[in-house]
C-alpha positions, 0 to 999 in steps of 0.5 A: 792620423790618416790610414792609408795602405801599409808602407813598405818598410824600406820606404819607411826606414831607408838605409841604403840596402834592401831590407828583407822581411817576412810576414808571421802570423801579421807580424813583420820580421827582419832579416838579420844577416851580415848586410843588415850588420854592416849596413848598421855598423853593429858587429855581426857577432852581436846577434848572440846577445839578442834576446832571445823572444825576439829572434828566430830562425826559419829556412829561406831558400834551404838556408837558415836565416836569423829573423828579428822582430820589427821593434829591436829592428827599429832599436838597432836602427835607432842605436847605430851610427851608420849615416841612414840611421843618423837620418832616420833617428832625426826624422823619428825625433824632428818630424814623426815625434811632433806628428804624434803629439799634433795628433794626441795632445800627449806631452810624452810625445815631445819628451821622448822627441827631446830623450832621442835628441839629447841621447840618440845611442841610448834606445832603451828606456826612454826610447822603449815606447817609439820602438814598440808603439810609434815606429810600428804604427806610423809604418803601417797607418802613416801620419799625413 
């Protein structure tokens, strides 16, 4: 794996609109407002049953806004059926999944590949470790 500067992470995930982010503490949060809901299909109503260690509210521009944090970001991305998610979840299992495993050896690599395959709506379990390790690595230390 090569390091290079932190991708942005709109390059990294598109999805047709702008993602906004804030930076706490070095850590990425997402934006959750009715664009990103809509963008990803999910209602927007969904936010009430976040968990609740990873959203937050903070005011931007005097207006409170839901943040959420970069995993259940990529976990909804990954659940949701919108065409730019679709296109993202292929990438992750065909491309960036066989990247890590060139890079590690590790047979999980392509387990969780086929897992995200064969379920693509099921993010949990399986899934836990691409959006908790894989996705937030590879944006910030890309793979060439």
């Amino acid at each position: 794996m090569t390091t290079s500067a932190v991708m942005n992470i709109n390059t990294f995930c598109p999805l047709g609109i702008e993602i906004k982010t804030a930076e706490i503490k070095g850590d990425t949060w997402i934006v959750f407002d009715e664009e990103l809901s809509r963008a990803l299909q999910h209602p927007y109503g969904l936010r009430g049953l976040l968990p609740a260690h990873e959203i937050q509210k903070i005011e931007i521009d005097d207006q409170e806004t839901d943040l959420i944090t970069e995993r259940l970001f990529y976990q909804m991305v990954l659940g949701s059926i919108a065409s730019g998610a679709i296109e993202f979840r292929a990438w992750v299992a065909k491309k960036l999944l066989w990247r890590w495993y060139e890079t590690t050896g590790d047979p999980q690599d392509i387990q969780n590949a086929d897992r995200l395959q064969s379920s693509p709506t099921s993010v949990m379990g399986a899934i836990e470790a691409i959006v908790s390790e894989y996705l937030p690595i590879s944006r910030r230390s890309p793979i060439s």
